[in-house]
C-alpha positions in Angstrom: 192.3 116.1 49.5 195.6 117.0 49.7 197.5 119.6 48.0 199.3 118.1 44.3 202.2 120.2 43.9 202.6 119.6 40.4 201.4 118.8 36.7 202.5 114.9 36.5 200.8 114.5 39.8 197.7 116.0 39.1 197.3 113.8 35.8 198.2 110.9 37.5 195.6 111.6 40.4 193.0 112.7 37.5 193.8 108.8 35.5 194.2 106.9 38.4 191.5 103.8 38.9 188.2 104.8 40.8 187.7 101.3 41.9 188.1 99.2 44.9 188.9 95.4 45.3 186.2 93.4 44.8 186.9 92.3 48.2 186.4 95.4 49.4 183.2 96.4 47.5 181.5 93.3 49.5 183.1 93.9 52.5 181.3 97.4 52.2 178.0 96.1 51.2 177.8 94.3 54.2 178.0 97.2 56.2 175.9 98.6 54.1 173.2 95.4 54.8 173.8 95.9 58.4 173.2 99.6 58.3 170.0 98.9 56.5 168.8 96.6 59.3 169.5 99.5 62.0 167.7 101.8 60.2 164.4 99.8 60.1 164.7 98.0 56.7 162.7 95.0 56.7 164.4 91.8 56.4 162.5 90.8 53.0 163.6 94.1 51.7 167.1 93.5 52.7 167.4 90.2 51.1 166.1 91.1 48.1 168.0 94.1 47.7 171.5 93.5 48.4 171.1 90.3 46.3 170.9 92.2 43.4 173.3 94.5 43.9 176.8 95.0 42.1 179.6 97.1 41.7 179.4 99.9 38.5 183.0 101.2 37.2 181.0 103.2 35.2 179.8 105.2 37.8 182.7 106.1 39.1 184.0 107.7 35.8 180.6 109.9 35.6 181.2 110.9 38.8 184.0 112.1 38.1 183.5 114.2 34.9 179.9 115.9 35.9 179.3 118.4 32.8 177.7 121.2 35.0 181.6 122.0 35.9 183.4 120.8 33.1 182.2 122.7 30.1 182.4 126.5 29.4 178.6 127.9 29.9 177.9 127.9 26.1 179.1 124.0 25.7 176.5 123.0 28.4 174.0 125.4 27.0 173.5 125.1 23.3 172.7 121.4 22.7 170.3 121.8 26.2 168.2 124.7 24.9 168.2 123.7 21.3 165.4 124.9 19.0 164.2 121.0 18.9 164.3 121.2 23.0 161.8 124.2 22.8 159.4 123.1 20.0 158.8 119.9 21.8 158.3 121.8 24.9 155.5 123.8 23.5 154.1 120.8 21.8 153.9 119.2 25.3 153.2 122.1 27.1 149.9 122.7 25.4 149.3 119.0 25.2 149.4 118.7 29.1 148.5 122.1 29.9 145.4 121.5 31.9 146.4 119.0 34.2 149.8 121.8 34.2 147.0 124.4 35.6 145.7 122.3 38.0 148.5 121.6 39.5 150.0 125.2 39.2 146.5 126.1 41.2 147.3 123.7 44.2 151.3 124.7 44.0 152.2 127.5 42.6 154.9 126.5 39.8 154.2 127.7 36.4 153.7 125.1 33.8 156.4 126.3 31.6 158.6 125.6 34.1 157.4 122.0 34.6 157.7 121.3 31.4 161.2 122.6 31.0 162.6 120.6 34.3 160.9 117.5 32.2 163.2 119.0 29.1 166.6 118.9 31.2 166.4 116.2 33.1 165.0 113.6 30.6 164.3 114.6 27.7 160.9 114.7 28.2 160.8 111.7 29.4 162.5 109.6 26.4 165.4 108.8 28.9 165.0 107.6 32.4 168.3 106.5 32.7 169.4 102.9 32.4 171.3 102.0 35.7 169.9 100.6 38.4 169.8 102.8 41.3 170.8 100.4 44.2 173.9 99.9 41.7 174.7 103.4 41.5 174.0 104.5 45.0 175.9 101.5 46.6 178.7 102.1 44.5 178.5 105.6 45.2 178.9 104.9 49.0 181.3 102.3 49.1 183.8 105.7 47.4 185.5 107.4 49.7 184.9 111.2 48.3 180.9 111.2 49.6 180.4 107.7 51.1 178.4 109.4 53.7 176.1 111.0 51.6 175.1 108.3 49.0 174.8 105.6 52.4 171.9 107.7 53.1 170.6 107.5 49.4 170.7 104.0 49.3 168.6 103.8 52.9 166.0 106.1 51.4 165.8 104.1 47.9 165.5 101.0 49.6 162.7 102.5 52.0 160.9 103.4 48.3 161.6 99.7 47.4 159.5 98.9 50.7 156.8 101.3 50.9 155.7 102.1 47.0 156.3 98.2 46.7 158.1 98.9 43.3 159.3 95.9 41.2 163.2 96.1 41.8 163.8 96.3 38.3 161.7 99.4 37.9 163.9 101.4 39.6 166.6 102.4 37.4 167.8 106.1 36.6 170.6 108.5 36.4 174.7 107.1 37.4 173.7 109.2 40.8 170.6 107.2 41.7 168.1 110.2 40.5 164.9 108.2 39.2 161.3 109.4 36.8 160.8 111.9 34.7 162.0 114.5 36.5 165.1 112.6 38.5 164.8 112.9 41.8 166.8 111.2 44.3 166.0 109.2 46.9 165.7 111.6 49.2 163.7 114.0 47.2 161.3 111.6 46.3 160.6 110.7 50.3 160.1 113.7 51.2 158.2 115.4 48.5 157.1 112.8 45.6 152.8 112.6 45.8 150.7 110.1 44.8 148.5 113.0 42.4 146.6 110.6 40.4 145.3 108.3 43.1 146.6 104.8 42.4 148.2 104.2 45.6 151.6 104.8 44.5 154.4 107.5 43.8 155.1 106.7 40.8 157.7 108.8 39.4 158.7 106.3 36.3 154.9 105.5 34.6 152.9 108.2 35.7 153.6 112.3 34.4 150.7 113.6 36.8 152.6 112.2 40.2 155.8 113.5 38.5 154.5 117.3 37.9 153.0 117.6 40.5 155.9 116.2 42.8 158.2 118.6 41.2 156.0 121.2 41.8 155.3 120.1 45.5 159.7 120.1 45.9 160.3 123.6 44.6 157.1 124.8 46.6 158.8 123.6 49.5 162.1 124.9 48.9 160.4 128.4 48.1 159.4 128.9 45.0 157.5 132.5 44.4 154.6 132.3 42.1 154.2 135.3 40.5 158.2 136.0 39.8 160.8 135.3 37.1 163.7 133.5 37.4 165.7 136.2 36.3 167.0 137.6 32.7 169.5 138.5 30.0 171.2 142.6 30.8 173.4 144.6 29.2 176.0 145.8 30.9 178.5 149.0 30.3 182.1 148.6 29.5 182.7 150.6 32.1 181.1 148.4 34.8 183.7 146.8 37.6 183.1 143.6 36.8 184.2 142.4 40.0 180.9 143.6 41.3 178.9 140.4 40.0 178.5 137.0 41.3 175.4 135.4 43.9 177.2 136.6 47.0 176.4 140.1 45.7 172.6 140.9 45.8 171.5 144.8 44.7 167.9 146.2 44.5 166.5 146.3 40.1 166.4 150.1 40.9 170.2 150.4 42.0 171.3 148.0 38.9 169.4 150.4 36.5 171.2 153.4 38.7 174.8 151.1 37.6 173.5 151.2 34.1 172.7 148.0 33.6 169.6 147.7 30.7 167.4 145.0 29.6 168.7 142.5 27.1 166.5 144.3 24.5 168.3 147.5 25.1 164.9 148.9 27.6 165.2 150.0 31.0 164.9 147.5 33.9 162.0 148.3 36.3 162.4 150.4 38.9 161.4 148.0 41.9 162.7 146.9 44.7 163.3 143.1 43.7 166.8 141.7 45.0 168.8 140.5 41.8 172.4 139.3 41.8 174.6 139.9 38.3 176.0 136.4 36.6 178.4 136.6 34.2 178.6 132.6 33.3 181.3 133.2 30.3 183.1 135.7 31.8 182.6 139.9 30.9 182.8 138.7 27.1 179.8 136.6 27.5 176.2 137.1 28.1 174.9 138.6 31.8 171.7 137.7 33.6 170.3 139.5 36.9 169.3 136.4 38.5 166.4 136.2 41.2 165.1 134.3 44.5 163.6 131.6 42.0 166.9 130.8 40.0 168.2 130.3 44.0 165.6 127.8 44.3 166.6 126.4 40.9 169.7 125.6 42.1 168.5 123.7 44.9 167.7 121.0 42.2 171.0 121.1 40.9 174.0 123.3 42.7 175.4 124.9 39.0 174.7 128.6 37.7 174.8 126.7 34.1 172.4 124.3 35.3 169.9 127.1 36.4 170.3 129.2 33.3 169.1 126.6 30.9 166.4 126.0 32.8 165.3 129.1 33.0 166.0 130.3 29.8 164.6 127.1 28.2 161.3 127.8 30.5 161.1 131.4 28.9 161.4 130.0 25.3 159.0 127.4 26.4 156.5 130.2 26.8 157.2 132.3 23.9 159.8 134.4 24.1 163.1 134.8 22.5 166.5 133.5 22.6 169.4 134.9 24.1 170.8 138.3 22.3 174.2 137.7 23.2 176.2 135.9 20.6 177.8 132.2 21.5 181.4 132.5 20.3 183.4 130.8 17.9 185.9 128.9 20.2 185.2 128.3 24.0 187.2 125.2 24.7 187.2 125.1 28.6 190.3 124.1 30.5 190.6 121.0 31.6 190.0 119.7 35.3 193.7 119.0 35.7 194.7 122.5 34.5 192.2 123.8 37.1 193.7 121.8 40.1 197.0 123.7 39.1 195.6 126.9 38.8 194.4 126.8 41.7 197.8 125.3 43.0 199.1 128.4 41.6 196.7 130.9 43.1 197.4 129.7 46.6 201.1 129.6 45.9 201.0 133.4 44.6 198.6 134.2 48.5 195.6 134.3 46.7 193.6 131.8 48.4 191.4 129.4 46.2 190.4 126.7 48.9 191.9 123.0 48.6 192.4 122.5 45.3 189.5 119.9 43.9 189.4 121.4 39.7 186.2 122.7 40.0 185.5 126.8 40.0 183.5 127.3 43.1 182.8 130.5 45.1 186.3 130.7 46.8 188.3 130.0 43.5 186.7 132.6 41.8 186.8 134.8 44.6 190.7 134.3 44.5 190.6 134.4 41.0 189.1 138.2 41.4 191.9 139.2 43.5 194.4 137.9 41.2 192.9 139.9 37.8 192.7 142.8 40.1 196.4 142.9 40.7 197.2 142.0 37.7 195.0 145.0 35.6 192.2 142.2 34.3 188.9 142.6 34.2 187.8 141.5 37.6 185.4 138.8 36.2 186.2 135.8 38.5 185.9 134.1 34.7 188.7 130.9 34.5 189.6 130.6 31.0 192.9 130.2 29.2 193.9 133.9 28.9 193.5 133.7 33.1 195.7 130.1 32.4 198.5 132.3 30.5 198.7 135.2 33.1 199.1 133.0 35.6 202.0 130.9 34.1 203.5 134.5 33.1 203.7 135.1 37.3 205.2 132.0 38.1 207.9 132.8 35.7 
């Protein structure tokens, strides 16, 4: 993407139509038909598929406006690990909890954490999604910005269609494509779905046993420790450089309890040898979590810190504990995705370098963010928020 070098632009970029042509769209989908045929999708399957297929505007405006990295930690949290989310949990935790064992025997995954994956990603099931994946996916890779990636999606959903021998209009789920109780996409569910209760199919959709256990069987695979927490809530002193937090930084529990750092519940952290990395997901006037090998497997489900917190968190309620000791605050609006594009315009502009500018806070904005709070006499927090929005319009003056 190339660099907007000012406000009007970005709005105009961020408003602009997502669409193409009609003509276009079916030009694409018959590449997308003849791809299908080189990669060893049966004719049947083809013709059945494609048939069926149309174009979703609405897709494109999801894409676009992902809430993982477009709300302030504690506007994605609350209403994800509500006290509702957690009583139902339980309820359906000890409802399901022996086929939960059995499968935590053969996998290794904790039921609460099952259960709380069900909890995020659908509800517990009361929302599948309504769009039907070919939809989604072909739209998806007839968009320039991943074409690549959701092409492949659609080959593996359409290899589903063919081998599980699933009625087309079954398969519906997220505006990405992700599909059952747990959303996986197509390529998740190749690789890792199982058919656990027998009946010849994967069936992510009508059957909770073949969806637990092919969660369980994915973050298995992706190396998930039995045995080990996710991570938890710290405290943290004032006097703490704040710029020493973030995943790329990984310290021993021992040398964070040398730092200073304490339990949420003001006790000391154990003195082990267990690599933890510091989040501070609202910045150093929000809450802090040592975070462990499992919340990096977490995020292999879905790439966001916020993502991984509330699944975590809402896994630990899940099983009885508490909730979070650090108050939510009165006003977190986050900025907006076109105020981000200029920040980062204006980080680059002022040599500290924040990547291509694409309004979301990745690794290398809030690495340039960091530089730019140092200099200034900040906390060194990496944290984007509108006092970081003000300072920087004060050094462009």
């Amino acid at each position: 993407m190339r660099v907007i070098r000012c406000a009007t632009a970005l709005v105009l970029l961020l408003t602009a139509p997502l669409s193409f042509a009609a003509e276009t769209f079916d030009q694409c989908l018959d590449a997308l038909r003849a791809h299908a045929a080189s990669q060893g999708i049966g004719a049947d399957t083809r013709e059945r598929a494609f048939a069926s297929i149309r174009q979703q505007q609405r897709v494109l405006e999801l894409d676009a406006s992902q809430p993982e990295f477009i709300r302030t930690f504690w506007q994605y949290f609350e209403p994800r690990v509500s006290l509702q989310r957690v009583e139902k949990g339980r309820e359906l935790l000890a409802k399901h909890r022996p086929l939960l064992q059995e499968i935590h025997a053969e996998h290794g995954v904790r039921p609460e954490y099952l259960v709380a994956l069900w909890g995020m990603e659908t509800n517990y099931g009361s929302f599948l999604g309504g769009m039907p994946v070919l939809d989604s996916l072909a739209t998806l890779a007839c968009d320039q910005r991943r074409s690549e990636f959701f092409r492949s999606e659609l080959i593996e959903a359409l290899r589903i269609l063919e081998q599980d021998r699933f009625a087309l209009e079954r398969m519906v789920g997220s505006w990405a494509g992700a599909m059952g109780h747990t959303q996986f996409m197509p390529s998740t569910f190749t690789r890792h779905a199982l058919d656990y209760d027998g009946d010849g199919r994967r069936d992510l959709w009508g059957s909770l046993p073949d969806a637990f256990a092919s969660s369980a069987n994915y973050l298995r695979a992706a190396g998930w420790r039995d045995g080990e927490r996710w991570g938890r809530e710290v405290r943290v002193p004032s006097s703490y450089d704040w710029g020493q937090s973030g995943l790329d930084l990984q310290r021993s529990l021992r040398e964070w309890r040398a730092l200073g750092l304490r339990a949420a519940d003001g006790s000391e952290l154990p003195d082990a040898d267990m690599q933890a990395s510091l989040l501070l997901p609202q910045g150093h006037r929000g809450p802090a979590f040592l975070v462990y090998h499992n919340f990096r497997v977490l995020m292999r489900w879905n790439n966001s810190t916020n993502y991984a917190l509330a699944v975590g968190h809402l896994a630990d309620r899940i099983a009885g504990l508490g909730q979070l000791h650090a108050p939510p605050p009165g006003e977190h609006q986050a900025l907006s995705r076109a105020q981000v594009l200029e920040m980062q315009q204006r980080l680059n502009t002022l040599g500290f370098d924040a990547g291509e500018p694409d309004g979301i806070v990745g690794r290398q904005t809030r690495a340039a963010i960091r530089a730019f709070q140092r200099e200034a006499g900040l906390p060194a927090d990496g944290y984007a928020d509108h006092d970081l929005w003000k300072a920087l319009q004060a050094s462009n003056q």
